[in-house]
N, C-alpha and C positions, 0 to 999 in steps of 0.2 A: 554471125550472132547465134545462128542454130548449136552452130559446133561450140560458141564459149558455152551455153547453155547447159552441151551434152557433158561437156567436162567438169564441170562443177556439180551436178547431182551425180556425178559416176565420184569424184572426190568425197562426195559427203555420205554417201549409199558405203566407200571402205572405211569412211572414219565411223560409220554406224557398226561393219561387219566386226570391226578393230574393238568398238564397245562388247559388242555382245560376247567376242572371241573372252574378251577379260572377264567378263561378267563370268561367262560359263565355267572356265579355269578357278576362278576364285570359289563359285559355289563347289566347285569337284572338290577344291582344296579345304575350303570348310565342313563338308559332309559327308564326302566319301575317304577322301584320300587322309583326313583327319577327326571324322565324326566324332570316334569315339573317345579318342582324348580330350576332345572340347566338351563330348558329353561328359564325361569325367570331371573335369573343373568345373563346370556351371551347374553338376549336380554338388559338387565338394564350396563353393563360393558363391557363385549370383544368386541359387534358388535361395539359399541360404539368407541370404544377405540382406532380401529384397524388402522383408520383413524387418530387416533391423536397422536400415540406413533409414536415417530421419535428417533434417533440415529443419532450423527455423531462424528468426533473426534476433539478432542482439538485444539487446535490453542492458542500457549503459546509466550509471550514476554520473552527475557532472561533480567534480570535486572543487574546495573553496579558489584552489590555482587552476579553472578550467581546464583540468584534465579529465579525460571520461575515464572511466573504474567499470569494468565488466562487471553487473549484475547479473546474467543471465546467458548463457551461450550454449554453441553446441562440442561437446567433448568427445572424444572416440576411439575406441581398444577393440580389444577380440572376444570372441566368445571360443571357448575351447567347448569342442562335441568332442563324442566319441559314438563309432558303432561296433556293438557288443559284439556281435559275434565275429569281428575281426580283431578286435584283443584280446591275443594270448593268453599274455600272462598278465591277472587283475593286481595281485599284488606288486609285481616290480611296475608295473605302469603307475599306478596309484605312487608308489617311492618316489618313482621320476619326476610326476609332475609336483607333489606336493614339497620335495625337495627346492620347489623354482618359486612357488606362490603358494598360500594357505589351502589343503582343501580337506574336505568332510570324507573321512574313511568311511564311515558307516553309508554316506549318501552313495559317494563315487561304487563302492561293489555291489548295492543295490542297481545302480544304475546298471551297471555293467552286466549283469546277471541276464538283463532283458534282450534276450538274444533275436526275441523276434521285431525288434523296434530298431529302426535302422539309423535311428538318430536320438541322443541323450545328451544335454547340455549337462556342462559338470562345473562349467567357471564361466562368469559375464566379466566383464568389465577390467579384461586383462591388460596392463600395459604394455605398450610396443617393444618395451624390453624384455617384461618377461614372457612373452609370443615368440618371437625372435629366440629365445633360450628353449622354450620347448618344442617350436617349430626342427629344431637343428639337432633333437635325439630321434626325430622319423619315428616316433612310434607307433607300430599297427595299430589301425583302427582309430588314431586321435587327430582331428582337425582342429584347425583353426578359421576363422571369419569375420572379417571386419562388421563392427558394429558403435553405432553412432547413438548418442543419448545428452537429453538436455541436461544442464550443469551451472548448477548455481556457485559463482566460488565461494561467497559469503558466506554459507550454511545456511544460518537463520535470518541474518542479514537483513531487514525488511520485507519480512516472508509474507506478513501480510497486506503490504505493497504489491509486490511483487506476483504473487502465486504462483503458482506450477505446470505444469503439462504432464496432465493424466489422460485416460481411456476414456473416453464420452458414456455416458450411460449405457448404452448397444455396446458397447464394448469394443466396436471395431478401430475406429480412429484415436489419435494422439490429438487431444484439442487443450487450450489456455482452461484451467480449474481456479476459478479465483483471481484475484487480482489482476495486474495489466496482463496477465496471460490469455486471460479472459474478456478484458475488456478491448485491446487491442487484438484478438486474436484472429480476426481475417488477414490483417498487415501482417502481422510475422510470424504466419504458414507458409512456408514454400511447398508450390507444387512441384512433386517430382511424377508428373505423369510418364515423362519420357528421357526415364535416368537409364536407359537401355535402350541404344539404339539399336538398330536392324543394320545388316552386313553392307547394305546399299551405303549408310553412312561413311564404312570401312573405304569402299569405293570412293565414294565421292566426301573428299573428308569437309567440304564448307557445305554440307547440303544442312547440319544441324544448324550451325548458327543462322540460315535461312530460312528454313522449314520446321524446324522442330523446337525452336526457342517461343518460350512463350514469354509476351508482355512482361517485364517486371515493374512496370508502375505501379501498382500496387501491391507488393513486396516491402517491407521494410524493415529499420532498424529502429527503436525508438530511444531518445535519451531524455531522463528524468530531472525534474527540479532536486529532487532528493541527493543530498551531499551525505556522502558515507560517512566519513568522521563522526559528522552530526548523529547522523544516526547510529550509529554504534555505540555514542555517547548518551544519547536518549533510552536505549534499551537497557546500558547498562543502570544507569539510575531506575528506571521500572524496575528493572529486576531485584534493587537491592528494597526498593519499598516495599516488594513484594514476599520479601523476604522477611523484611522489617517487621510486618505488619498479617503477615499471614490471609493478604487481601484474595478474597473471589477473582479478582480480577484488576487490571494495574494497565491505563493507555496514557497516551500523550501523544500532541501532534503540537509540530514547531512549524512556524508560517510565517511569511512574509505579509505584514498587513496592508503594505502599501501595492500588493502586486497577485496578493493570492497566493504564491506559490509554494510549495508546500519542501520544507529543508527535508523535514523528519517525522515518521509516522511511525506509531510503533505500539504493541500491547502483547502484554503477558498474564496466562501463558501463552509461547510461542511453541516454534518449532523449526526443525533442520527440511529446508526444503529440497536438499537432496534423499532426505529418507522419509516424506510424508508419507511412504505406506506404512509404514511401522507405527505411526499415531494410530494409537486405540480409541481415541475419542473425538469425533470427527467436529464436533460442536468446534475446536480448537481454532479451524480452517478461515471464516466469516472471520472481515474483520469490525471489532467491533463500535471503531471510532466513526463508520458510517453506516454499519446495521445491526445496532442498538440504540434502543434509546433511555433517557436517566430525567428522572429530575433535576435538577441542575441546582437548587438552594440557592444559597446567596451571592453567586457567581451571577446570577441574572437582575441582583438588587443594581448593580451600575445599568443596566440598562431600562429601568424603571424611571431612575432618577434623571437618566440622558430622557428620556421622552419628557418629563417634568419640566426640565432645563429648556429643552427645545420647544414646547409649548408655552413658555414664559409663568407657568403657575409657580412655580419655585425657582428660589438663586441658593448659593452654597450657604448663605447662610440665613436663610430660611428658617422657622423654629414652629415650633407644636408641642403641644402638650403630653409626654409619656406616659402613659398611665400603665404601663407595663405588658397590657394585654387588650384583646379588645375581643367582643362579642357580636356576632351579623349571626345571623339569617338560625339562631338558640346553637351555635356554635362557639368557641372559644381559642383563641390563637396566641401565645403567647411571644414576647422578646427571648431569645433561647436561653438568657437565664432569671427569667420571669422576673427582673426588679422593673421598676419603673425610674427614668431618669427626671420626670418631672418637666415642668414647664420652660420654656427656652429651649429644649434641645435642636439643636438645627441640625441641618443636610447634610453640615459634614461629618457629624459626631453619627449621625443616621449609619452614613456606609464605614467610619469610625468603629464604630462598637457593633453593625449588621444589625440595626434593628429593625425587627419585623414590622412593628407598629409603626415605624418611619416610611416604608417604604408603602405602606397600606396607606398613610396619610396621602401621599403621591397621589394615588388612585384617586382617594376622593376628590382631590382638587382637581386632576384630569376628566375625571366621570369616565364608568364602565368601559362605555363602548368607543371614547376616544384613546381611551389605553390600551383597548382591547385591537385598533387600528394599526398603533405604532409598533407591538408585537406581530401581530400579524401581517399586515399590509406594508411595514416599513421596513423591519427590521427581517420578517420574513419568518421568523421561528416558525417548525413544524414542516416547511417545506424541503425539499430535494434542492442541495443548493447548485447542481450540476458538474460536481465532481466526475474526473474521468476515471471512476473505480465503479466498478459493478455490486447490485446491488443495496444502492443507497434504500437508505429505508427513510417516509414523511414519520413527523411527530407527533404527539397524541395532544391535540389543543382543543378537544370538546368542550372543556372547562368554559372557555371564551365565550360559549353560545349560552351559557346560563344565563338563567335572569335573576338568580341570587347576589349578593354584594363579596360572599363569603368567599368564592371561586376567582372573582378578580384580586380581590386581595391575599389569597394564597399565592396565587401565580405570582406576584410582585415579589414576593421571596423565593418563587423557584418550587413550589409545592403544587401539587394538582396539574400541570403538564409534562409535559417530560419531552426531548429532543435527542437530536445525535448528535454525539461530541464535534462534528465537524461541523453541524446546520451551529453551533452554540459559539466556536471560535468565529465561525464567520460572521455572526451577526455582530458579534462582542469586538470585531478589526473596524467597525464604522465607525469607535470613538477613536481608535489609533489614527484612522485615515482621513482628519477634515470633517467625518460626516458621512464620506461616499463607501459605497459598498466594493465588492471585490466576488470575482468568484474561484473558489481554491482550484487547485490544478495540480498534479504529480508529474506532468509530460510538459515538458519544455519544445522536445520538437521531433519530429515526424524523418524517417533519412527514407525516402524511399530508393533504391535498388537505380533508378532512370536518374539517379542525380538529384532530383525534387529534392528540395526543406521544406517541409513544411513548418511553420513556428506557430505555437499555442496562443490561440485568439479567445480571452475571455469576454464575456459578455459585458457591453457598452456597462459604461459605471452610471452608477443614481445614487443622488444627493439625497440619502436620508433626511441627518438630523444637519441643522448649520453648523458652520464652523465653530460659532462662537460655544457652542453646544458642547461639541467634542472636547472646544481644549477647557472648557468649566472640567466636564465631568473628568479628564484627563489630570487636571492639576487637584481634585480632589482625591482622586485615585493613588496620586504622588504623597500626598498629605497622608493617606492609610498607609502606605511604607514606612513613609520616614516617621510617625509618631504613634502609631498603632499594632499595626502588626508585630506578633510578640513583641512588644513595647518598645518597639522602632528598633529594635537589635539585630536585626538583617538590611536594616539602609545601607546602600552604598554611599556613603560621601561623594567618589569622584562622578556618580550619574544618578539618574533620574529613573525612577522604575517603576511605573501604576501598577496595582496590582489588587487581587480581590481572592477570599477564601470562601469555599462553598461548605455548607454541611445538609444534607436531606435525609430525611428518612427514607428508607426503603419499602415501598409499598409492600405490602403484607396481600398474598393472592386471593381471589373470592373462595375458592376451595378450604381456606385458613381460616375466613372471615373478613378478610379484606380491613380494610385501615391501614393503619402505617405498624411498622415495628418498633417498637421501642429502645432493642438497642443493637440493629444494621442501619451503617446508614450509608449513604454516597458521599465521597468525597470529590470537591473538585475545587481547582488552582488557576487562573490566568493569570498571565500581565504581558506589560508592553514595554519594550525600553531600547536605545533611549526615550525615554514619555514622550518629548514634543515633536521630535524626528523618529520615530522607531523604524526600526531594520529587524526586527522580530516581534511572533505573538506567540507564547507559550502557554497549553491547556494542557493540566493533568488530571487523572481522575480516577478513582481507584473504589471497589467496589468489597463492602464490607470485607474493611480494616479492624481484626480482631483487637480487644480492650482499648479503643483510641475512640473518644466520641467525635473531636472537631478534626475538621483540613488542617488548621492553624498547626496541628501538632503532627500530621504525615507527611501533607506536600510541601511545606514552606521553604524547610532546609532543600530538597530536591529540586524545586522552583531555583532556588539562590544559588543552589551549583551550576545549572544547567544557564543562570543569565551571566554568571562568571566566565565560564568555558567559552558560551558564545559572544561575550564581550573581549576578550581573549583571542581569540579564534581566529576574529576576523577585523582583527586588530582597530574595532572602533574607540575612537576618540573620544575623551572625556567630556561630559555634556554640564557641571558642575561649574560655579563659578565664572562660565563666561554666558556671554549673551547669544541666545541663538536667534538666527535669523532664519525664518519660516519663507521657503521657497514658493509659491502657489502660482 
């Protein structure tokens, strides 16, 4: 027993001697017998490098055939140095390389001049080909070094979705600026604390994937509700309103009403999110479909009348007396083209024709503070609707706590509060949806790195307003299509499309004098279709639209393309002439 004992530690004592014998050969072999070619490369590559090799994870669009579309990824080429005073000759090198890839004559011999700087970057973002071509003329003095950088392929693509990856305030780190880069940006940071192993690794080549990997459950990839088509198609109609119209400012977000989830987000001006250092105007960055906020005008009269409706004070066809204008609290508020339609006019001729004094009457029948409920407490206006984009901004509902009469019945028309275009669709999808609410969302789902899915859990739904409520205000909504809006000349026959026009003034700043302007004003557009099934919720909005007073005349025609396209698109069935049957 003694002697198997002695043999086996005298076995393991040479398979130890056998270790260290390798150990010590290999450290000879890396430091002495090679030092200084290795120092040579790691001064010419890895110091180089260490600073420029970056990591992060995907950011995918799902497309209408469930295919993901790279929004976001990481791309990677060379950075050509040079150290000056081992190039000869500045001219023939300067030939050489610009012969292969673009570069700046004037920059590159300046650079080169600086004989006492032992390193001078002359070109980023070199392709493998053309590296490969200047690597293979050897020229004194000029390197090459892998270098990795985030890459949008889109350009501008939903930039404001999206965002970017710039330098942190401290300047040191690569962190998400805006959008899901921002918002998601603990998930998809890769740490590369140990993208350099030590020579022991060389040795023993599985000691990394044991000892040196870190956790990647929380690592990931995210994929978004946002379909690119969609969106591409979205921007481009902003842009031509924008154009159209010489507007401050031009958004729209396209939504699923029955699910939250957001096809298309978008507002201009934009920008190319591969080149946002070159934006001079940083205000550009914010987006402003969730931090900003608008009066919203008559885009909020349907939601006055859904509280009416759901309260049982008013049905569609409901009437009151017009008097064209009405007076509270030694103020004065007119129908926006100040006639009066007189007595009978009912609820539907109300959101028919947008009148102010219609939707004031509402008010009164509800009383202040029960309407001042359903806006706030029901439908939520003013609040952060829990979008997963950074920076949402609350709305400005002071108004509500007056104890004037004059302040509620402004608000019934969309005057005296103001909200963010996305707190305003979401409230605005409780008539599309039965009544129940929804919360919007841009992220479908979570890939983390360990395998995980995670799938986007929105918040439990609540029964606003009844059903019966929705599909009233819903079928009155269809009635302003089909025989109102420019005098029913954008109906579609084969479906069904609610839909509402906003116009507000644009408040006039305290420094001005404060009141309203007379002639900026906000414009904004929704609807839903098909109306009693919808599979879309469309808001546009565009911010002083030069010589155009109403929405009716910027966003209507843009509204009507963008419900063609996505009726189109995604090849829904005609809802016209047959009987639908309501699933619940």
């Amino acid at each position: 027993m003694q002697a198997h004992l002695t043999s086996r530690l005298r076995f393991i004592s040479v398979i130890f001697v056998l270790l260290g014998i390798i150990f010590v050969v290999r450290l000879h072999y890396l430091q002495v017998q090679n030092g200084a070619k290795f120092l040579k490369e790691a001064n010419n590559q890895y110091v180089a490098t260490v600073s420029n090799q970056f990591d992060r994870g995907n950011i995918y669009f799902r497309s209408q055939n469930n295919k993901l579309v790279t929004g976001a990824t990481i791309n990677s080429g060379f950075v050509v140095s040079i150290t000056p005073k081992l190039v000869s000759d500045k001219e023939k090198t300067y030939a050489a390389i610009s012969a292969i890839t673009p570069l700046d004559h004037k920059s590159f011999i300046e650079k080169a001049k600086r004989i006492n700087d032992p390193y001078e970057e002359i070109l980023r973002r070199v392709s493998d080909k053309d590296a490969e071509s200047i690597r293979a003329l050897k020229l004194p003095g000029v390197q090459l070094f892998r270098e990795t950088w985030r890459y949008y392929p889109g350009g501008q693509l939903a930039a404001h979705v999206l965002g970017f990856v710039g330098f942190a305030p401290d300047g040191e780190d690569l962190i998400g600026r805006y959008g899901i880069e921002s918002y998601y940006n603990d998930v998809l940071t890769r740490h590369e604390d140990n993208l350099y192993v030590n020579f022991f690794a060389e040795i023993f080549s599985n000691i990394r994937s044991t000892v040196f990997e870190r956790s990647k459950e929380e690592e990931a990839d995210i994929v978004l509700t946002v379909e690119p088509t969609v969106q591409a198609y979205l921007e481009k109609e902003l842009e031509d309103v924008m154009s159209d119209w010489s507007s401050d400012l031009v958004g729209g977000i396209i939504m699923d009403p029955k699910t939250g989830a957001i096809f298309a987000m978008a507002s201009n001006p934009t920008y190319d999110l591969n080149e946002y250092g070159k934006v001079k105007d940083g205000s550009v960055f914010p987006n402003p479909s969730i931090q900003d906020v608008y009066e919203m005008g008559s885009t909020m009269k349907p939601l006055t009348m859904a509280a009416g409706l759901d309260a049982g004070v008013i049905t569609a066809n409901s009437t009151y007396n017009d008097t064209g204008s009405i007076t509270m609290n030694n103020k004065t508020f007119w129908n926006y083209d100040r006639r009066a339609r007189g007595p009978g006019t009912s609820m539907q001729e109300v959101l028919n024709q947008s009148l102010n004094t219609g939707v004031s009457h509402v008010v009164g029948k509800l009383g202040n503070q029960r309407f001042a409920d359903y806006f706030r407490n029901k439908f939520h206006l003013g609040e952060e609707t829990g979008i997963d984009l950074p920076g949402e901004r609350q709305g400005l509902m002071n108004n509500l706590n007056s104890n004037r009469d004059i302040e509620f019945a402004q608000a019934s028309f969309g005057q005296g509060i103001a909200v963010t275009p996305i707190n305003m669709i979401t409230a605005l999808s409780i008539m599309a949806n039965d009544g129940t609410s929804v919360t919007p969302h841009v992220v479908e789902e979570i890939r983390y790195e360990g395998g995980r899915i995670k799938k986007s859990t929105p918040n439990p739904v609540e029964q606003v307003i009844s059903r019966a409520a929705s599909e009233e205000v819903t079928r009155m909504l269809v009635t302003v299509v089909d025989k109102a809006l420019l005098g029913g000349k954008v109906k579609i026959p084969e479906y069904s499309v609610a839909a509402k026009t906003g116009t507000a003034q644009m408040a006039r700043p305290r420094e001005e004098g404060g009141g309203y302007y007379e002639d900026k004003y906000i414009h904004t557009f929704f609807g839903y279709f098909p109306a009693y099934e919808p599979r879309f919720m469309v808001f546009l909005y565009t911010k002083n639209p030069k010589n155009v007073e109403f929405a009716s005349h910027t966003l209507t025609h843009p509204f009507n393309r963008i419900t063609k396209f996505l009726l189109n698109y995604y090849g829904i069935p005609p809802d016209r002439g047959t009987t639908v049957t309501r699933q619940h």
